[in-house]
PyMOL commands that place a pseudoatom at each C-alpha (Angstrom):
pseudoatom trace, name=CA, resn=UNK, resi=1, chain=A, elem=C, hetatm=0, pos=[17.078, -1.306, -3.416]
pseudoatom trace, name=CA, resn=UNK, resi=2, chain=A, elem=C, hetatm=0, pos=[16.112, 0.995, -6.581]
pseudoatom trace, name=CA, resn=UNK, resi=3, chain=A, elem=C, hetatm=0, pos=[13.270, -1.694, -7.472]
pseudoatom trace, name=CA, resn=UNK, resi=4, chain=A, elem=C, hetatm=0, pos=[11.449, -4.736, -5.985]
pseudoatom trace, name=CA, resn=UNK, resi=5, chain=A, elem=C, hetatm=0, pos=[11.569, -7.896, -7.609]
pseudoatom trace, name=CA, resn=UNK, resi=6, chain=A, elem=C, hetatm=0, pos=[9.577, -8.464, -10.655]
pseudoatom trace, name=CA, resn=UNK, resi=7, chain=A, elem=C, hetatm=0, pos=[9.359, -4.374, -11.122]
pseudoatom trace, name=CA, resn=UNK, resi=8, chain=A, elem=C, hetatm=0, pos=[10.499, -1.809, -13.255]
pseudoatom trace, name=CA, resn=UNK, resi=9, chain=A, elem=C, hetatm=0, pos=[10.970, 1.778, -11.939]
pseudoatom trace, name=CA, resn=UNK, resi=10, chain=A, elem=C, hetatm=0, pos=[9.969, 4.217, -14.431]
pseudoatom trace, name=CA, resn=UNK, resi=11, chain=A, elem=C, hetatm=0, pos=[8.945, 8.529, -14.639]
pseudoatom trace, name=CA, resn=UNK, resi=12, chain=A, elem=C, hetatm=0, pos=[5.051, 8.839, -14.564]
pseudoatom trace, name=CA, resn=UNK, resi=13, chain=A, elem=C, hetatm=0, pos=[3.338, 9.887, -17.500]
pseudoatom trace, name=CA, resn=UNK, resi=14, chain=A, elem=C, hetatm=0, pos=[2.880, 13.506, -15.825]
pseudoatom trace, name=CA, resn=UNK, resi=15, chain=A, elem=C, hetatm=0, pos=[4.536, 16.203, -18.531]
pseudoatom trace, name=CA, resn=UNK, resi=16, chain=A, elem=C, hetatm=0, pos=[1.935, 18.830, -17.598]
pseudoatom trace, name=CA, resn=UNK, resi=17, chain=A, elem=C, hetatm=0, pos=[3.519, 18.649, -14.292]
pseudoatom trace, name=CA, resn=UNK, resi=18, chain=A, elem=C, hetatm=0, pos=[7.238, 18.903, -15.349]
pseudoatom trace, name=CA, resn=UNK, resi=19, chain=A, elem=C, hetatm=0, pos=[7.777, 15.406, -14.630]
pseudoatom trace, name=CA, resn=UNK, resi=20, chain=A, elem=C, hetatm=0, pos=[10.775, 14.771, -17.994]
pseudoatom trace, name=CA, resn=UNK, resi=21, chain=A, elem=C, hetatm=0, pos=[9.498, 10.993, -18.764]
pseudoatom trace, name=CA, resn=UNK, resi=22, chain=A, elem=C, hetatm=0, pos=[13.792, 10.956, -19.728]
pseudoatom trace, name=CA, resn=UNK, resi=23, chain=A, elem=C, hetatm=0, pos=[15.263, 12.258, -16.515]
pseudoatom trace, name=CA, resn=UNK, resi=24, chain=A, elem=C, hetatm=0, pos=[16.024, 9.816, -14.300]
pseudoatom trace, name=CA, resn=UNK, resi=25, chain=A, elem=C, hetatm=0, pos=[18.400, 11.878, -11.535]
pseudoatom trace, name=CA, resn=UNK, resi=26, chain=A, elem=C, hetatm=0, pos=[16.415, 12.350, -8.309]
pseudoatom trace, name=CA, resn=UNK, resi=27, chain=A, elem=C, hetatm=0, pos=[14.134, 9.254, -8.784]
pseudoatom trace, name=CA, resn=UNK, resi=28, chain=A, elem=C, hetatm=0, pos=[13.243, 7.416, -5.316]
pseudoatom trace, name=CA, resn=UNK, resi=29, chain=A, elem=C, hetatm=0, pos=[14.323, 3.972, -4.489]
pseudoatom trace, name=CA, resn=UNK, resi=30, chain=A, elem=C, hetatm=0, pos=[11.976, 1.382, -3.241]
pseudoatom trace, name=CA, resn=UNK, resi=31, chain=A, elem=C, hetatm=0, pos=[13.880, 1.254, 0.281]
pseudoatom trace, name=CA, resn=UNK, resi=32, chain=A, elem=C, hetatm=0, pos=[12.568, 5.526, 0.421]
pseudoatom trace, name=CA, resn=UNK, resi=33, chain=A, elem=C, hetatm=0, pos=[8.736, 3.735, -0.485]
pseudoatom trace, name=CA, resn=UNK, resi=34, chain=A, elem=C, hetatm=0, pos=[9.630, 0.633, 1.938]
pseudoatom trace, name=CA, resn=UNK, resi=35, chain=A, elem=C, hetatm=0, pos=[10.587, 3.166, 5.136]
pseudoatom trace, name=CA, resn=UNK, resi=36, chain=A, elem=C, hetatm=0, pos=[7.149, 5.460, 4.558]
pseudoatom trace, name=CA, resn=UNK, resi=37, chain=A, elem=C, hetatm=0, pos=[5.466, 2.291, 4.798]
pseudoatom trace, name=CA, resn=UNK, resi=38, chain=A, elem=C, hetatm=0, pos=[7.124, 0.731, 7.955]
pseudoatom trace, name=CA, resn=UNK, resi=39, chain=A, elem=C, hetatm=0, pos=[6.417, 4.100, 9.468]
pseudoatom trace, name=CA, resn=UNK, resi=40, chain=A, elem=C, hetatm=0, pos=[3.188, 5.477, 8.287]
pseudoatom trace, name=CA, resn=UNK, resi=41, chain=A, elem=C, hetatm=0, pos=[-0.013, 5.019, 10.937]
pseudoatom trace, name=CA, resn=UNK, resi=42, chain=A, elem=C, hetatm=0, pos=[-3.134, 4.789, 8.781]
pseudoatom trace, name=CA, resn=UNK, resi=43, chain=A, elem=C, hetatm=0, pos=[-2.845, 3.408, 5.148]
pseudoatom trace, name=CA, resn=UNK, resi=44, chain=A, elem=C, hetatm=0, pos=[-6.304, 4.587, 3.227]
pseudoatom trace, name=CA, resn=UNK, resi=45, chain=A, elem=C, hetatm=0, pos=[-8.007, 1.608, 1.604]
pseudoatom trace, name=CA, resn=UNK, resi=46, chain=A, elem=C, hetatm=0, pos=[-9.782, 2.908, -1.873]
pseudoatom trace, name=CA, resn=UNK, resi=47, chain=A, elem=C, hetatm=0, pos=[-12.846, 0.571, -2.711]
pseudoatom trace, name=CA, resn=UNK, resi=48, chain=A, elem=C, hetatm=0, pos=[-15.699, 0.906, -4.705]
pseudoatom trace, name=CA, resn=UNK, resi=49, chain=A, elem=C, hetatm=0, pos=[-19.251, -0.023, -3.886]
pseudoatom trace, name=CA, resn=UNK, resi=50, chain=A, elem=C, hetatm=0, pos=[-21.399, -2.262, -5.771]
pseudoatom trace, name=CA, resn=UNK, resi=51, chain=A, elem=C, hetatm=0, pos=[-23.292, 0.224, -7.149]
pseudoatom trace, name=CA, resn=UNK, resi=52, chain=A, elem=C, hetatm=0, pos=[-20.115, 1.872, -8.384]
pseudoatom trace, name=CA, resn=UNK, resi=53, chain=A, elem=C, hetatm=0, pos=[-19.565, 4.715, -5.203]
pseudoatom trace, name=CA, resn=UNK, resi=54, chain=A, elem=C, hetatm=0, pos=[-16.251, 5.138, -4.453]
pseudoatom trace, name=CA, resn=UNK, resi=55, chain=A, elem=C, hetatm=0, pos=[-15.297, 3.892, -0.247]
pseudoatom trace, name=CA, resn=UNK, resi=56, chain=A, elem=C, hetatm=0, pos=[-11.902, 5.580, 1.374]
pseudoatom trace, name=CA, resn=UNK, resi=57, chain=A, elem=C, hetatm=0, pos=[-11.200, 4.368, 4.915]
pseudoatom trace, name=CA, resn=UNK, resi=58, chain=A, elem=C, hetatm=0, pos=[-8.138, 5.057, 6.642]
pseudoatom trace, name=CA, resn=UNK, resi=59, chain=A, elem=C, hetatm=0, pos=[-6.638, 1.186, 8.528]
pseudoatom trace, name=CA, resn=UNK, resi=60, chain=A, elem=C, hetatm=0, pos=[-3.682, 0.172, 10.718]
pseudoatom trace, name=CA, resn=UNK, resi=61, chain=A, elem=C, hetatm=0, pos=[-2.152, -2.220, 9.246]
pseudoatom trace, name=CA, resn=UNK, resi=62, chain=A, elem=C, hetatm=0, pos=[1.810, -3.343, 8.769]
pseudoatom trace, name=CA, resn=UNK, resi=63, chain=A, elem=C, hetatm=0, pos=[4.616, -3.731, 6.275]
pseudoatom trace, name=CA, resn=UNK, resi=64, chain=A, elem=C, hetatm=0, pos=[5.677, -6.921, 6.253]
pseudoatom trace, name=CA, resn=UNK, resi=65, chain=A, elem=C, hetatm=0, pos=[7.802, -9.601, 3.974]
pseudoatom trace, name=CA, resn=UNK, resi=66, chain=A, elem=C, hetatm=0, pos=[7.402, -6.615, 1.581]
pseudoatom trace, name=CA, resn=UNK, resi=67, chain=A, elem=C, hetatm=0, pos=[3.924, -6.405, 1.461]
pseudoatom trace, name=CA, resn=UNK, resi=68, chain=A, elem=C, hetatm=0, pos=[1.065, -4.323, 3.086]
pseudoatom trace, name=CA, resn=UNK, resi=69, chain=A, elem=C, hetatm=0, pos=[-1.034, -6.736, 5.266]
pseudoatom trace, name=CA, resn=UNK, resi=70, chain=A, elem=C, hetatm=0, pos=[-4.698, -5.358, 7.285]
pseudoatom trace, name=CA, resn=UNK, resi=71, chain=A, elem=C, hetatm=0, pos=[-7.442, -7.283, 9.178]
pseudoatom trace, name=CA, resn=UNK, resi=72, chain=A, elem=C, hetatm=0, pos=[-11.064, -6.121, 9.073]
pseudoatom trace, name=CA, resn=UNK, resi=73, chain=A, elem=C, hetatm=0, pos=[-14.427, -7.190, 9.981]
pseudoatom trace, name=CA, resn=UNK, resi=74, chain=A, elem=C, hetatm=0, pos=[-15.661, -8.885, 7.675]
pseudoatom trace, name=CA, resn=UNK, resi=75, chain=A, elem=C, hetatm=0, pos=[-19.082, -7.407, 7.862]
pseudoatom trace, name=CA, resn=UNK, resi=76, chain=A, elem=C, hetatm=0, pos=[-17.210, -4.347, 6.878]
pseudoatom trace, name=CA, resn=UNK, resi=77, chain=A, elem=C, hetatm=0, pos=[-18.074, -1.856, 4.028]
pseudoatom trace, name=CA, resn=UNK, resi=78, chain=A, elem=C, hetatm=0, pos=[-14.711, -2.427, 2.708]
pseudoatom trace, name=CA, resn=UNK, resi=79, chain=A, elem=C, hetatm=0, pos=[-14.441, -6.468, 3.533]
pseudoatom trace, name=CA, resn=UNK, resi=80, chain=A, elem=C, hetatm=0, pos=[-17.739, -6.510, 0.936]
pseudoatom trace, name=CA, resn=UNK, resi=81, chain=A, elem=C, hetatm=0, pos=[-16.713, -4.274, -1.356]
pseudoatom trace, name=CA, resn=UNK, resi=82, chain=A, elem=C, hetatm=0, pos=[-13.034, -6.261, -1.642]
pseudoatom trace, name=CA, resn=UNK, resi=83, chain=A, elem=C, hetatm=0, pos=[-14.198, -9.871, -1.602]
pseudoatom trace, name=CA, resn=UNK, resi=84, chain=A, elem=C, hetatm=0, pos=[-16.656, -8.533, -4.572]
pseudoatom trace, name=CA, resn=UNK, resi=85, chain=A, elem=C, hetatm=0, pos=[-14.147, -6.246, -6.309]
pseudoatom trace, name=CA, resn=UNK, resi=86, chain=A, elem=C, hetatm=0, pos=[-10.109, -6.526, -5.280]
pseudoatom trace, name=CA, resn=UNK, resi=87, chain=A, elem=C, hetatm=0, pos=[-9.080, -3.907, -7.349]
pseudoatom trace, name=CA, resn=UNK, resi=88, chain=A, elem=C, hetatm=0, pos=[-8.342, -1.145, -4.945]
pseudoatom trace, name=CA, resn=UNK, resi=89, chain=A, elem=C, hetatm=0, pos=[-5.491, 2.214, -4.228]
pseudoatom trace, name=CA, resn=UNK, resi=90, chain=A, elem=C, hetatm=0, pos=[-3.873, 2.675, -1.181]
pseudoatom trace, name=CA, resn=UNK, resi=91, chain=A, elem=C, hetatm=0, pos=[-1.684, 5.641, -0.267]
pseudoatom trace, name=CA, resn=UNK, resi=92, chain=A, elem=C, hetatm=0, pos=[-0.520, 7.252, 3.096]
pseudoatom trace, name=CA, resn=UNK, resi=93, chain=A, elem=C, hetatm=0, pos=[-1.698, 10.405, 4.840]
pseudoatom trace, name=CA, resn=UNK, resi=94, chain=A, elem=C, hetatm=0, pos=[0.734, 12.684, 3.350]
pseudoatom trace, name=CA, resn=UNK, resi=95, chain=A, elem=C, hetatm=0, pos=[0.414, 15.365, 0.645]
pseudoatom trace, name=CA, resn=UNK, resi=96, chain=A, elem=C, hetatm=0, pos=[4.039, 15.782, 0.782]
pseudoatom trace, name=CA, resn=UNK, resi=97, chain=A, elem=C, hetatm=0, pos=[6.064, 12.421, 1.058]
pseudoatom trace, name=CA, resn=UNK, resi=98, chain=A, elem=C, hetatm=0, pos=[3.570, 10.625, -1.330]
pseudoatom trace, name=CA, resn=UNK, resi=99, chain=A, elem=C, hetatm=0, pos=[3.304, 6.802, -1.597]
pseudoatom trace, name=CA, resn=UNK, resi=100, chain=A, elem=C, hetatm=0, pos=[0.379, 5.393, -3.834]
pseudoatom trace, name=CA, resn=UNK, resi=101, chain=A, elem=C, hetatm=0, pos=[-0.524, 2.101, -4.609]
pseudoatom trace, name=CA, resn=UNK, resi=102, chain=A, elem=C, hetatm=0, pos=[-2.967, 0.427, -7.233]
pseudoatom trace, name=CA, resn=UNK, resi=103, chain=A, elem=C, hetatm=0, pos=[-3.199, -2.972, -7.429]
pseudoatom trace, name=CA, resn=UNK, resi=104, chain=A, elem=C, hetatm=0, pos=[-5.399, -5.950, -5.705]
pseudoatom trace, name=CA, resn=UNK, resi=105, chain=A, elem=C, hetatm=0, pos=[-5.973, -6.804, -2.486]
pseudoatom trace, name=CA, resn=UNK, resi=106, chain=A, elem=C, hetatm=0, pos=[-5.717, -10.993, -1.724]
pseudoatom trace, name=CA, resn=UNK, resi=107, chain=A, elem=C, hetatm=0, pos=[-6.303, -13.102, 1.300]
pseudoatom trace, name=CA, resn=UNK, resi=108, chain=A, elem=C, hetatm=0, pos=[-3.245, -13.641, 3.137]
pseudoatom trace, name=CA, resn=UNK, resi=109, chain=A, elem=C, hetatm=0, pos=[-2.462, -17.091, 3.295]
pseudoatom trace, name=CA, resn=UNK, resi=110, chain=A, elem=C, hetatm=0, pos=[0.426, -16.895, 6.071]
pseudoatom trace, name=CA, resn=UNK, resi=111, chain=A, elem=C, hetatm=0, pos=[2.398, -19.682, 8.183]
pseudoatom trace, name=CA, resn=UNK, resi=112, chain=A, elem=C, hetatm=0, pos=[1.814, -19.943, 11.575]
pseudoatom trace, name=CA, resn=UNK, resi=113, chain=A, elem=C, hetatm=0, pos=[5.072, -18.474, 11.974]
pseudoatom trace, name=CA, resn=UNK, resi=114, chain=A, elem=C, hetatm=0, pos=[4.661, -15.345, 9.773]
pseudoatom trace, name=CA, resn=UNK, resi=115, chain=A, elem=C, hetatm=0, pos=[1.077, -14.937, 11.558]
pseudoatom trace, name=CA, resn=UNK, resi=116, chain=A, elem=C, hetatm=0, pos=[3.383, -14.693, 15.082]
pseudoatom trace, name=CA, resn=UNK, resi=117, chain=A, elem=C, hetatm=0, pos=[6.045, -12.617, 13.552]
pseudoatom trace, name=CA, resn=UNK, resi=118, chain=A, elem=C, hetatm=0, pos=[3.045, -10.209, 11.441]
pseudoatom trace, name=CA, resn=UNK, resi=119, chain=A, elem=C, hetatm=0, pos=[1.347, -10.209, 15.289]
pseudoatom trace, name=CA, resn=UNK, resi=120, chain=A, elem=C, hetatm=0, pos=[4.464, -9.053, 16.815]
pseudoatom trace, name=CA, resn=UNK, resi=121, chain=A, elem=C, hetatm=0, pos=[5.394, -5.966, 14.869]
pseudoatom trace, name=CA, resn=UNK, resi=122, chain=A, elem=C, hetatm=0, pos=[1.350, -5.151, 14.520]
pseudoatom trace, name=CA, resn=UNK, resi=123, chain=A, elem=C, hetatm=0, pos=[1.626, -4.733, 18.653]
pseudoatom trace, name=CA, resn=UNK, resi=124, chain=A, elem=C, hetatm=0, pos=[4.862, -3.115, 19.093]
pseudoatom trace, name=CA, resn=UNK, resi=125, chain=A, elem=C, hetatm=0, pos=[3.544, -0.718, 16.494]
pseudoatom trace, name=CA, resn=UNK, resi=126, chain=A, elem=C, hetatm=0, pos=[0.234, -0.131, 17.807]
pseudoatom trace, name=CA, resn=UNK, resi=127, chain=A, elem=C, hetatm=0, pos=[0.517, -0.862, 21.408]
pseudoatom trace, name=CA, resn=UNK, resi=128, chain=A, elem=C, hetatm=0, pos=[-2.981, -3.368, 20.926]
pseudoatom trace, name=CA, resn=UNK, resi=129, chain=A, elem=C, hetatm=0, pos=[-2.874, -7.510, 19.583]
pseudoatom trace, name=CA, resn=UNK, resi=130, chain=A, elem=C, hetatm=0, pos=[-4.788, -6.661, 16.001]
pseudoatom trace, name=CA, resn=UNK, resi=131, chain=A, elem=C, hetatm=0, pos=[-6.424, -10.206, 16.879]
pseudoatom trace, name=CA, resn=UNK, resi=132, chain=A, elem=C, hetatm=0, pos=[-6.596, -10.748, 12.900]
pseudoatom trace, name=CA, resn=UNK, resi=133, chain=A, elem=C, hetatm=0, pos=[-6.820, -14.782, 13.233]
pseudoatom trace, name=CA, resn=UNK, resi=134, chain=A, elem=C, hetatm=0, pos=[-10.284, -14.122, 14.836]
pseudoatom trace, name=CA, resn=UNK, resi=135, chain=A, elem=C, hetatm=0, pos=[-13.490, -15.773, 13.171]
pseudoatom trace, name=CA, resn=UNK, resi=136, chain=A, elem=C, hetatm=0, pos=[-14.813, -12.650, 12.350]
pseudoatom trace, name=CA, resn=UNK, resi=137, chain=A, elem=C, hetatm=0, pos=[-11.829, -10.919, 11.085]
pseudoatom trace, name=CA, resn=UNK, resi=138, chain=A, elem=C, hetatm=0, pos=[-10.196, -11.033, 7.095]
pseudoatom trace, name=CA, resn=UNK, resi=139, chain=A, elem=C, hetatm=0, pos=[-6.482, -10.321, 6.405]
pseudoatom trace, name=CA, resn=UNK, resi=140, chain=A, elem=C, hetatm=0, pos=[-5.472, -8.958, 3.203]
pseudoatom trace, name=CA, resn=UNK, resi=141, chain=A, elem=C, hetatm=0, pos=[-2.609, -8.570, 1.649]
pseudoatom trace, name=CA, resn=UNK, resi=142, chain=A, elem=C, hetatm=0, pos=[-1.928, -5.425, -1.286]
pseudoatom trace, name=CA, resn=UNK, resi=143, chain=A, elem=C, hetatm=0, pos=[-0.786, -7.295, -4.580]
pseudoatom trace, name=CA, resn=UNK, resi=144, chain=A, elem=C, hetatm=0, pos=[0.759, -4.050, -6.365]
pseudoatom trace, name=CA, resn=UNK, resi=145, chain=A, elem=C, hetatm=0, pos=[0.293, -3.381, -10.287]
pseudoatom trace, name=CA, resn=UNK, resi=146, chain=A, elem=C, hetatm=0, pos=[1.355, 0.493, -10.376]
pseudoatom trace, name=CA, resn=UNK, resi=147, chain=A, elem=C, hetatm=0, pos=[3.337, 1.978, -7.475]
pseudoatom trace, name=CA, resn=UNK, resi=148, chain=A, elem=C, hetatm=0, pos=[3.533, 6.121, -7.403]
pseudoatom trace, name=CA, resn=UNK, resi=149, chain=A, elem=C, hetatm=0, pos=[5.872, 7.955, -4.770]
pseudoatom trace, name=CA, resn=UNK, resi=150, chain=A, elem=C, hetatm=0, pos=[7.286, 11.535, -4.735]
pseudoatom trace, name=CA, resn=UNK, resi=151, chain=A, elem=C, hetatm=0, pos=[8.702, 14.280, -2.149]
pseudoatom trace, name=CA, resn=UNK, resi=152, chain=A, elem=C, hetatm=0, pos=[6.894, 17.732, -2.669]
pseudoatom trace, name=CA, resn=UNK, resi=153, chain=A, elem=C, hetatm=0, pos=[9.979, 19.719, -1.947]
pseudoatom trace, name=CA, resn=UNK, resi=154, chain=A, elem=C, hetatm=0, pos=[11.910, 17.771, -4.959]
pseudoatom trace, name=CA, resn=UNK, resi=155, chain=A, elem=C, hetatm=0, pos=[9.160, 17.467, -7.165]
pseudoatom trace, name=CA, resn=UNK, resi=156, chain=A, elem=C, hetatm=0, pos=[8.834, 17.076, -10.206]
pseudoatom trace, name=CA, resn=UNK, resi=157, chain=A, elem=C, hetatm=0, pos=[12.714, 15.324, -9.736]
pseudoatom trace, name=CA, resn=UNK, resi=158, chain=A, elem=C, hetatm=0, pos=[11.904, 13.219, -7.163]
pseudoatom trace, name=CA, resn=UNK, resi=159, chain=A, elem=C, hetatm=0, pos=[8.269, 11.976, -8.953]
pseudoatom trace, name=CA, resn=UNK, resi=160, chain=A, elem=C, hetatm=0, pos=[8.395, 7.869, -9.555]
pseudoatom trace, name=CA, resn=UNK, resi=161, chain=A, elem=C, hetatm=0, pos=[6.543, 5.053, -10.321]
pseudoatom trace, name=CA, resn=UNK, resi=162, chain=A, elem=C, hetatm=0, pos=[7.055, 0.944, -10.312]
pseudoatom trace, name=CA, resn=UNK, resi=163, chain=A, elem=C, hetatm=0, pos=[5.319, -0.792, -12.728]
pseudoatom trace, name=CA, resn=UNK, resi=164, chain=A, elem=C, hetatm=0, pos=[4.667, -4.648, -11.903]
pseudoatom trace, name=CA, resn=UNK, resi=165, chain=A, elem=C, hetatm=0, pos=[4.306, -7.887, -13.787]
for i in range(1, 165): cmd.bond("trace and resi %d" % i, "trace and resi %d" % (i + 1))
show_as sticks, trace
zoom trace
């Protein structure tokens, strides 16, 4: 799939870079951003305090029904600086197969089916039951607004970004 639902895939304004805003040969597909995501062990979560300092902390968390979901405590730094602001980024460990997102993070409001099935792959993945239906535990789900990706032995060809509704 070149582009998820209700996005467009378009060059990043990056011309100091090389990135051609007009070249479109090399560009990823969103099946090359789904994969990183299915794979990747930590996603970092990008908050900001509420006196405006910045909050990185990496998560385990899972790609599911297209979408990022992670459980935290919700006494966490990052459960209080989400509830207060949802605007966060995510991206992956990687310097060199690069996935960024921007966007909001939402409670997930799941079926008690989806919970199972999100449960499953969250413990074949991990080894551990993340427990996320726990009293003391909040799932989110990433809402995306700007999606970048790139490979660092194709870029600037390979540089891409989705743009959501």
């Amino acid at each position: 799939m070149i582009s998820p639902e209700g996005a467009q895939r378009v060059r990043p304004n990056m011309p100091h870079y090389g990135v051609a805003a007009d070249a479109t040969a090399g560009m990823l597909s969103w099946d090359w951003v789904a994969q990183q995501m299915q794979t990747a062990r930590n996603y970092w979560i990008c908050s900001v305090r509420a006196d405006g300092r910045p909050h990185a902390a990496p998560v385990w968390g899972a790609w599911f029904a297209r979408a990022l979901f992670f459980g935290t405590d919700e006494n966490s730094v990052k459960a209080a600086n989400i509830l207060r602001d949802p605007r966060v980024v995510i991206h992956l460990d990687s310097g060199d197969d690069v996935v960024i997102f921007e966007g909001e993070l939402a409670p997930a409001a799941l079926s008690a089916e989806s919970m199972a099935a999100l449960d499953a792959l969250y413990t074949e993945k991990y080894g551990i039951s993340p427990e996320l239906d726990t009293s003391d535990s909040l799932l989110f789900q990433m809402h995306p607004r700007k999606v970048f990706a790139w490979q660092e032995k194709d870029f600037p060809s390979t540089a891409t970004c989705w743009l959501f509704d």
